[in-house]
C-alpha positions in Angstrom: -14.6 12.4 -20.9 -11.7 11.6 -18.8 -10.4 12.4 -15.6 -7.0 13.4 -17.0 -8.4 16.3 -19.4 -9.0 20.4 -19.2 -13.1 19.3 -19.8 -13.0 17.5 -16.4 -11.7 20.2 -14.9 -14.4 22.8 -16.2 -17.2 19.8 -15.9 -16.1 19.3 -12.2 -16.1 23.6 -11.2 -19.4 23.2 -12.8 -20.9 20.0 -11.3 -19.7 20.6 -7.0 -21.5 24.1 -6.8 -24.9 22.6 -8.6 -24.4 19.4 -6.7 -24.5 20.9 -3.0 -26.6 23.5 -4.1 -29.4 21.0 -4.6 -31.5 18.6 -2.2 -33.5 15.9 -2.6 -34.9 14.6 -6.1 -33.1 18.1 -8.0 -29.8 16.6 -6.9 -30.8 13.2 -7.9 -31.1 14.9 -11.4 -27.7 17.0 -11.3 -25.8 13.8 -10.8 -27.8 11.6 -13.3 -27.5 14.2 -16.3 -24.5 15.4 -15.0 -23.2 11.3 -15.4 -25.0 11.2 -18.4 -22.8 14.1 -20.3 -19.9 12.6 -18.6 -20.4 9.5 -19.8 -22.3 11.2 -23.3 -18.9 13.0 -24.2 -17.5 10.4 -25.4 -20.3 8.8 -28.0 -23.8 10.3 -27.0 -25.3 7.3 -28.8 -24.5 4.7 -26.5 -26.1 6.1 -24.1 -29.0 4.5 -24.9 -27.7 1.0 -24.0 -26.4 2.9 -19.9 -30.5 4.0 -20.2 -31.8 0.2 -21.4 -29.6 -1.5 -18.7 -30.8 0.9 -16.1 -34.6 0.4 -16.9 -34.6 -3.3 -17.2 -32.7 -4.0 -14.3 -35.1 -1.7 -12.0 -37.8 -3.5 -13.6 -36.4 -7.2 -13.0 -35.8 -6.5 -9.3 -39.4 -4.8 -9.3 -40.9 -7.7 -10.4 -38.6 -9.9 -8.0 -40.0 -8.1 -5.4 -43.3 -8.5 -6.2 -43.2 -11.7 -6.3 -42.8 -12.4 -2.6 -44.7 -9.2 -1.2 -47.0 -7.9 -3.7 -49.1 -5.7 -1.5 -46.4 -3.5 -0.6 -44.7 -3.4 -3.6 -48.2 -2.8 -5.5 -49.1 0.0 -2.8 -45.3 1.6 -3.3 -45.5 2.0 -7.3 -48.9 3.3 -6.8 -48.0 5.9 -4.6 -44.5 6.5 -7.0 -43.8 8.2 -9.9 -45.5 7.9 -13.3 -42.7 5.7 -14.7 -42.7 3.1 -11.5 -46.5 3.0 -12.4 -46.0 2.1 -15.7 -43.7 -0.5 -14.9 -45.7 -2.0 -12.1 -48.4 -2.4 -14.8 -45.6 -4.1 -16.8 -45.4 -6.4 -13.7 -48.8 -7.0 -13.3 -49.1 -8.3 -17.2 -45.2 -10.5 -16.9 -46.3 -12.0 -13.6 -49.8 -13.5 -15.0 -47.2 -15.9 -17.1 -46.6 -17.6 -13.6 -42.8 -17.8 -14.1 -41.1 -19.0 -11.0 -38.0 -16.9 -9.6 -35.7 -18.9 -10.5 -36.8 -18.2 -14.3 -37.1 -14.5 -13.9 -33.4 -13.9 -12.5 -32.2 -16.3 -15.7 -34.2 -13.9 -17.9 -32.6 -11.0 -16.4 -28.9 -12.5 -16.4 -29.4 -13.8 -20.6 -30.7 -10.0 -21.2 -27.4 -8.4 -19.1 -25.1 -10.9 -20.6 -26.6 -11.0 -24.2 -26.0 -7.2 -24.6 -22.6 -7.3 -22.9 -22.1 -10.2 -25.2 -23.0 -9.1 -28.8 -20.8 -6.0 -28.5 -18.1 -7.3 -26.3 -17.9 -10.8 -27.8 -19.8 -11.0 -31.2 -16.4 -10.7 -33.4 -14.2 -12.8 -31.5 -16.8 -15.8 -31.5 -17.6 -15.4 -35.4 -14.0 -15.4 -36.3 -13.5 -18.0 -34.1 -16.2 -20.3 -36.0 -15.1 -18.9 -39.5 -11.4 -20.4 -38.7 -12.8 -23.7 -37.6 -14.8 -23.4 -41.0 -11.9 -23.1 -42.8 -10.0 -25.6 -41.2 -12.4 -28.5 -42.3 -11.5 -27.2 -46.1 -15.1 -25.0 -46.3 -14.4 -20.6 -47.0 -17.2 -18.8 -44.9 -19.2 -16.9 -47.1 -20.2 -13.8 -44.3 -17.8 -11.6 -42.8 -18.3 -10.2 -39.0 -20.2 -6.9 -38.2 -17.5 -4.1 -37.3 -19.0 -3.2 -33.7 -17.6 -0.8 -31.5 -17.1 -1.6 -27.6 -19.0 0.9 -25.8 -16.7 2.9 -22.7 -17.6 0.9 -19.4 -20.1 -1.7 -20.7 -18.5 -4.3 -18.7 -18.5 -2.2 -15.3 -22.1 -0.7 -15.6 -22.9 -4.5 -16.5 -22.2 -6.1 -13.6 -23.2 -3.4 -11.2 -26.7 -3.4 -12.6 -26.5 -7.4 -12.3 -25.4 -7.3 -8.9 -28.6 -5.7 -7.5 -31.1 -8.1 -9.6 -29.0 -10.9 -8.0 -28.9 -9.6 -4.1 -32.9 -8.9 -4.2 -33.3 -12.1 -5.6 -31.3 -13.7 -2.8 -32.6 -11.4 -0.7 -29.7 -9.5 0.9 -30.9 -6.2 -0.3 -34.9 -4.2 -0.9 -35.7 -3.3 -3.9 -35.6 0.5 -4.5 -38.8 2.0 -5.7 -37.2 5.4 -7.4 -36.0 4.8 -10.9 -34.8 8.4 -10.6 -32.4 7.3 -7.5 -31.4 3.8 -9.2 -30.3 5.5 -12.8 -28.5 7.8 -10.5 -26.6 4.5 -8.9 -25.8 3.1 -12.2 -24.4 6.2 -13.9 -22.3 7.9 -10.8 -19.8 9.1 -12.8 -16.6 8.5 -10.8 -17.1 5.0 -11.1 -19.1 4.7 -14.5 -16.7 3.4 -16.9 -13.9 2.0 -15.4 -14.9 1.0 -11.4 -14.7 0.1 -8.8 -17.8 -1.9 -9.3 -19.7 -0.4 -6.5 -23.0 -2.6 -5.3 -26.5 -1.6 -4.8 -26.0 -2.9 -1.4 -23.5 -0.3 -0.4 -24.0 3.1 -2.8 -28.1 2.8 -2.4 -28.5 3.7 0.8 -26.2 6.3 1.0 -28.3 7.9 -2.1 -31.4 8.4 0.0 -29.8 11.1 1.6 -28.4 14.1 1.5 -25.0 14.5 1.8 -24.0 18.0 3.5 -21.0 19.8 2.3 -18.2 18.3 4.8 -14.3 20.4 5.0 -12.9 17.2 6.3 -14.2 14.5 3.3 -13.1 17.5 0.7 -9.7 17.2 2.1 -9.3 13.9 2.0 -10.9 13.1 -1.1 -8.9 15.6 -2.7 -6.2 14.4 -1.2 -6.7 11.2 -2.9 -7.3 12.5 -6.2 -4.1 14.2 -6.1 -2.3 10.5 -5.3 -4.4 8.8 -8.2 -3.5 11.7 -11.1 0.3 11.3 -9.7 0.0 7.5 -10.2 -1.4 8.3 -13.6 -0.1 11.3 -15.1 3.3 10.9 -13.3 4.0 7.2 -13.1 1.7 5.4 -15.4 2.3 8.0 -18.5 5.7 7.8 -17.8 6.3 4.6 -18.3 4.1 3.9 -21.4 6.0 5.4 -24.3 8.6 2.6 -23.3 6.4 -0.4 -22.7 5.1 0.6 -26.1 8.5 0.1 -27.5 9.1 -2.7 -26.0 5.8 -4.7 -27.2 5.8 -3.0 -30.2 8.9 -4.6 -32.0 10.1 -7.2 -29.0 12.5 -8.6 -31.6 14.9 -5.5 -31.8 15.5 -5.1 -28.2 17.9 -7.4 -25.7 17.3 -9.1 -22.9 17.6 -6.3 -20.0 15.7 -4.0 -22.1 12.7 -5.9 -22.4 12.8 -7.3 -19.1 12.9 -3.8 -17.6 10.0 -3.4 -20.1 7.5 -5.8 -18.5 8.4 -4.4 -15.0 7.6 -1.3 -15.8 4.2 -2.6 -17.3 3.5 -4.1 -14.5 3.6 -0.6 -12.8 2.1 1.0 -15.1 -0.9 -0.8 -15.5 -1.4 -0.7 -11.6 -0.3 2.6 -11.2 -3.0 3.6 -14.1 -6.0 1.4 -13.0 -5.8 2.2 -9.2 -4.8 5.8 -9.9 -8.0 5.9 -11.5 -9.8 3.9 -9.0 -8.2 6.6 -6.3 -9.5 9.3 -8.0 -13.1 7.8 -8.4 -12.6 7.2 -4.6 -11.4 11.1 -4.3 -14.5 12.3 -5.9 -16.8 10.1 -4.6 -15.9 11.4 -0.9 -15.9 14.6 -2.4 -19.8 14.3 -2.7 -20.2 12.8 0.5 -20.3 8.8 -0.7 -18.0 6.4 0.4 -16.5 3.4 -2.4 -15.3 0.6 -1.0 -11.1 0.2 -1.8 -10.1 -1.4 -4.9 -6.5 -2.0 -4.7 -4.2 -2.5 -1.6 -0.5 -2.5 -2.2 -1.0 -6.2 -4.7 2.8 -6.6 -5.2 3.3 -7.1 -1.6 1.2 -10.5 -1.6 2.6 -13.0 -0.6 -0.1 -15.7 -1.9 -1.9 -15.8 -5.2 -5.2 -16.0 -3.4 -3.7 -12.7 -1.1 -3.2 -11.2 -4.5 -7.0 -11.7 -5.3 -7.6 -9.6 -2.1 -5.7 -6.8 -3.4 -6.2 -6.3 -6.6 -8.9 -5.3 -8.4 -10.9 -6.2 -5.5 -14.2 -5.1 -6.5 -14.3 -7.4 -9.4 -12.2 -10.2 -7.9 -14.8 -10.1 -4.9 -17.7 -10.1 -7.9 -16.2 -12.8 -9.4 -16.0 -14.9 -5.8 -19.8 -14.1 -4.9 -21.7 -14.5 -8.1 -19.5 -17.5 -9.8 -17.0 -19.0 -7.6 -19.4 -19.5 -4.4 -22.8 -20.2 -6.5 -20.2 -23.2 -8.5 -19.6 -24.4 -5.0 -16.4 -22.5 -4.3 -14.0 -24.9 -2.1 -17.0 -26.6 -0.4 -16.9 -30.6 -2.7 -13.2 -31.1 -2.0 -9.8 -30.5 -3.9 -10.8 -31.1 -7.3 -14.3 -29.5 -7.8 -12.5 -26.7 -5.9 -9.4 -26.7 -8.5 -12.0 -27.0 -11.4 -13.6 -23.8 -9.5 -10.6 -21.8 -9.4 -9.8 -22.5 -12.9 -13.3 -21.8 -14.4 -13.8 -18.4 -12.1 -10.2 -17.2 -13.7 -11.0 -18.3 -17.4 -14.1 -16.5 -17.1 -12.3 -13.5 -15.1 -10.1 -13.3 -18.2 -12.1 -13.5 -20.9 -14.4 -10.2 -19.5 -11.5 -8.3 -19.8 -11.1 -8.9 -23.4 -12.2 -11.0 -26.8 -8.7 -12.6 -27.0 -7.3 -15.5 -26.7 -4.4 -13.6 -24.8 -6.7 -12.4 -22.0 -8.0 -16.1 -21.7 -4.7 -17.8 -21.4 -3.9 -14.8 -18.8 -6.9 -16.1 -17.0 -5.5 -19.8 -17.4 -2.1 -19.1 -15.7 -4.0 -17.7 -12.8 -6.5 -20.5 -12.0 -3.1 -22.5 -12.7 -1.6 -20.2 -9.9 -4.2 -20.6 -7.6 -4.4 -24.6 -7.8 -0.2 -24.9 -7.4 -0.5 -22.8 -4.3 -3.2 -25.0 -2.9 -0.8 -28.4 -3.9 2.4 -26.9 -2.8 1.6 -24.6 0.0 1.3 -27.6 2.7 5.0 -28.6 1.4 6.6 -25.5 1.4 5.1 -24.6 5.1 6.9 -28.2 6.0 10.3 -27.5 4.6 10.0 -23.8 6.3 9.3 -25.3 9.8 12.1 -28.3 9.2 14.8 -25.7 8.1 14.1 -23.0 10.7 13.5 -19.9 8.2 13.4 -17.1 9.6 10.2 -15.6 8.6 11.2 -12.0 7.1 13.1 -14.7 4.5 9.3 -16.7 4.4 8.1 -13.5 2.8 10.8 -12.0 1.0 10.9 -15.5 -1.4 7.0 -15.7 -0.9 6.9 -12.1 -2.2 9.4 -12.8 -5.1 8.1 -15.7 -6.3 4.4 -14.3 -6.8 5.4 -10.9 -8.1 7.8 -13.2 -10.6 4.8 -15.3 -12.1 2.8 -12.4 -12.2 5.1 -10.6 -14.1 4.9 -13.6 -16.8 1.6 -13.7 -17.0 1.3 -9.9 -17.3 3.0 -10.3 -20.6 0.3 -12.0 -21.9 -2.2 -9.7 -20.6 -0.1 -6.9 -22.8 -0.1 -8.5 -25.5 -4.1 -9.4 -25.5 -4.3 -5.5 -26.1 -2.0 -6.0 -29.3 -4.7 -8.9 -30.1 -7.7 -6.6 -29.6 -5.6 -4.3 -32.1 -5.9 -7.0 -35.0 -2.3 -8.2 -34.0 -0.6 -11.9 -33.2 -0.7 -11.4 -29.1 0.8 -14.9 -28.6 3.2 -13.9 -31.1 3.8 -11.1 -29.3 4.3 -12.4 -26.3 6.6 -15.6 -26.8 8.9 -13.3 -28.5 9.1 -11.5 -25.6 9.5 -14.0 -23.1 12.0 -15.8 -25.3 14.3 -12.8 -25.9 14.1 -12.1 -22.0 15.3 -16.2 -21.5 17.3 -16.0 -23.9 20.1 -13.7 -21.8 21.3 -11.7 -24.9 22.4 -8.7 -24.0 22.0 -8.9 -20.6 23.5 -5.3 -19.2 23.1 -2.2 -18.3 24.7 -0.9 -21.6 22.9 -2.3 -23.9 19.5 -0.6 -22.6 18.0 2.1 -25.2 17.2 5.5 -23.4 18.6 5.2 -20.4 17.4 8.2 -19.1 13.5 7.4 -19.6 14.6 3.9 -17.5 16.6 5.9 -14.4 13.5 7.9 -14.5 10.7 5.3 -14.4 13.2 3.8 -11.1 12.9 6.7 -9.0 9.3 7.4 -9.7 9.1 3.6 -8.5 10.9 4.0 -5.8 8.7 7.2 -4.4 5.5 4.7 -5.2 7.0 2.3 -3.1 7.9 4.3 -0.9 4.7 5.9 -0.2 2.7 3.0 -0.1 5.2 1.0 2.4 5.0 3.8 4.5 1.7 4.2 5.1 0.5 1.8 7.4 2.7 3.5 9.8 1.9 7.0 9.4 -1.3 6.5 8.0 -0.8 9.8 5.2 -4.3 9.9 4.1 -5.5 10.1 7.6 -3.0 12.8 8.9 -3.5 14.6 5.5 -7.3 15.7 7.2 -6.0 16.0 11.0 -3.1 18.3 10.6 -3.4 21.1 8.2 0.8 22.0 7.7 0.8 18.2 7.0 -2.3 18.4 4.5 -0.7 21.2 3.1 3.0 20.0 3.1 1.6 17.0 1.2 -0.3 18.3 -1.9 2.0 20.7 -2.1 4.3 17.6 -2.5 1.8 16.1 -5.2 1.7 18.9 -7.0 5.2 19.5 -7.7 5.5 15.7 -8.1 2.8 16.0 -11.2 4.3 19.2 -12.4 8.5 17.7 -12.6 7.4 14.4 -13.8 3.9 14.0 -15.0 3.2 13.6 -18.9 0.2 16.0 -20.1 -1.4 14.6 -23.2 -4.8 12.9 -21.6 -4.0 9.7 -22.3 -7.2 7.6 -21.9 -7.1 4.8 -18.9 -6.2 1.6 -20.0 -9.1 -0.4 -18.6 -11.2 2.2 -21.2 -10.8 -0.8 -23.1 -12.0 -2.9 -21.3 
């Protein structure tokens, strides 16, 4: 199911009346099986893997737990349901193997990983081998299993991780109601594509009821309104022409294609964190606050700065439970370059089983260590020459939104690759009919309408999101009720004049 459909719509009337009309454990059950048909509507039999993750990881950090206070934990299960009981038993039997900690978190992590593995990574691994087979002059004899990616594994995968990990370390209790953590896991604003919400925040705000509030239905709606308008009106927009653009690089000249890989660059942001803002929306909608996911990324003016604003909830994943544990910037320049690069190899590669996503990864970490090498230089040369510092930013800006607009090709192109297409093939083609400066003009730009357009709808994004530090539009939008109503009215039109209608699934669906 997706938030862009007339099923959402009916499956939201349905789900707000039956979720405030319920307390306690009965509303614990609306949002699970209400997550569970959300999630369901798309292939009801991987919900089976949603149900495995949820159960083992509840079990692992159950049997972390007891480990260092077994009374208490032993006295909880007793006095829990019939399933905690079950598992506590289950406990009692794994913990008479006298594994150490240490052992049990590894056995969790190769259990998360293995799954997220085998159907994320099976194929592009055993093609992988077979072409290293057949380079040495042998024919492999087996062919690969055709496996389907299940919606969201990745997201649900590293949420349910998080937790084992923090009550390992420590940082966060253990939660004794398997109704409550299923609940956590499967939240269906966040389920399949993020933000990656931890156990640390969401939990606790679970174990209570959340009264109907005029004020957080305002404002979440609010920001549902801003996400389907960066989606529906922006995002959609602007794919039919990307599409063009990748799909047959070699007809088009230089301008075209060049406007073609700005506009992806807007349109995968507008699409990802429209659908982070309405998962954000909803989520206040019900009372819970989601930490933010994106903050205005094309206005960094670092590489690392980027990292803070896009993506965060994964970028900050990435940061806690690899880049810190491999000793982050702690052994000096080059364990800390080697750090970067790893973290960002690694941060492509979950996105996708292609090579494509990987390099993507590569320039990054590559971005990252330049910055830490040529910052120092550059902060020299600003002082010595007296740049005035609106200029500082203005090339800073430029310069990062240009070499993330390069990499972004590749990224584009990994989605050709996941397809059964050449992405690099894709990609060079593109980058070397951009260099290339043939036909280089306004003229020779096919559908020149579509690209006038996809500029004003930018120019309203940027608009917006310059603005609002200053007048602060999602806060007014709750205090002042003309204003509130001034500006979805605003939305609204917005969606109905330029917004594209045909449910076009998210893009990190794919991911």
């Amino acid at each position: 199911m997706v938030f862009n459909s007339l099923v959402f719509l009916v499956f939201a009337v349905v789900f707000f009346p039956l979720y405030f009309g319920t307390k306690g454990r009965t509303r614990l059950w609306v949002v699970l099986l209400a997550s569970y048909l959300f999630y369901g509507w798309w292939d009801w039999r991987f919900l089976s893997l949603i149900v495995f993750s949820t159960v083992l990881d509840f079990w692992f950090g159950l049997w972390l737990a007891y480990m260092d206070e077994p009374e208490r934990v032993r006295k909880d299960w007793e006095n829990g349901s019939t399933v905690s009981r079950v598992l506590g038993r289950l406990t009692l039997w794994a913990n008479s193997f006298g594994l150490k900690r240490a052992a049990v978190l590894t056995f969790s992590m190769v259990m998360n990983l293995g799954f997220l593995g085998f159907f994320k990574y099976f194929n592009f691994f055993a093609e992988g081998f077979a072409e290293m087979v057949r380079w040495v002059g042998m024919t492999p004899s087996w062919t690969t299993l055709n496996i389907i990616l299940p919606v969201g594994i990745s997201f649900y995968t590293f949420q349910s991780m998080s937790y084992t990990i923090d009550v390992y370390r420590k940082e966060i209790d253990y939660d004794i109601s398997l109704l409550r953590f299923g609940a956590f896991i499967a939240l269906f604003p966040q389920l399949v594509a993020g933000p990656i919400v931890r156990a640390g925040d969401l939990l606790p705000q679970m174990k209570e009821d959340k009264r109907f509030q005029w004020p957080a239905w305002y404002s979440g709606l609010g920001r549902v309104l801003w996400g389907f308008f960066k989606k529906v009106a922006i995002a959609d927009s602007l794919a039919p022409f990307v599409d063009q653009c990748f799909s047959a690089p070699e007809t088009f000249g230089s301008m075209h294609l060049l406007i073609g890989v700005v506009f992806y660059s807007f349109q995968i942001y507008c699409d990802f964190s429209g659908y982070s803002d309405i998962a954000i929306g909803l989520a206040r909608m019900m009372g819970y606050h989601f930490p933010e996911n994106f903050r205005t990324p094309y206005f960094s003016k670092s590489f690392s700065e980027f990292w803070t604003r896009w993506h965060i909830s994964l970028s900050s994943w990435l940061r806690d439970y690899l880049y810190i544990p491999l000793g982050g910037n702690r052994h000096g320049k080059l364990a800390t370059y080697k750090n970067n690069m790893l973290t960002m190899l690694l941060g492509g590669l979950w996105h996708g089983a292609n090579m494509a996503f990987v390099f993507w990864g590569f320039l990054h970490g590559l971005y990252l260590i330049l910055q830490r090498a040529v910052t120092p230089l550059w902060r020299a040369l600003v002082k010595a020459i007296r740049l005035p510092k609106f200029l500082d930013d203005a090339l800073a800006m430029g310069v990062v939104y240009a070499l993330t607009l390069l990499a972004w090709v590749y990224f584009r192109s990994g989605s050709i690759g996941l397809a059964g297409g050449d992405s690099f093939a894709t990609a060079n083609t593109v980058l070397t009919r951009i260099f290339s400066g043939e036909g280089f003009s306004f003229g020779a730009i096919i559908h020149k309408f579509v690209v006038v357009k996809g500029v004003i709808l930018l120019a309203i994004l940027l608009l917006i999101e310059a603005s609002n530090p200053y007048f602060r539009w999602n806060y007014h939008q709750i205090e002042r009720p003309a204003l509130r109503m001034v500006l979805f009215a605003g939305l609204l039109w917005l969606l109905a004049f330029f917004g594209s209608f045909g449910a076009n699934a998210f893009i990190y669906f794919q991911f």
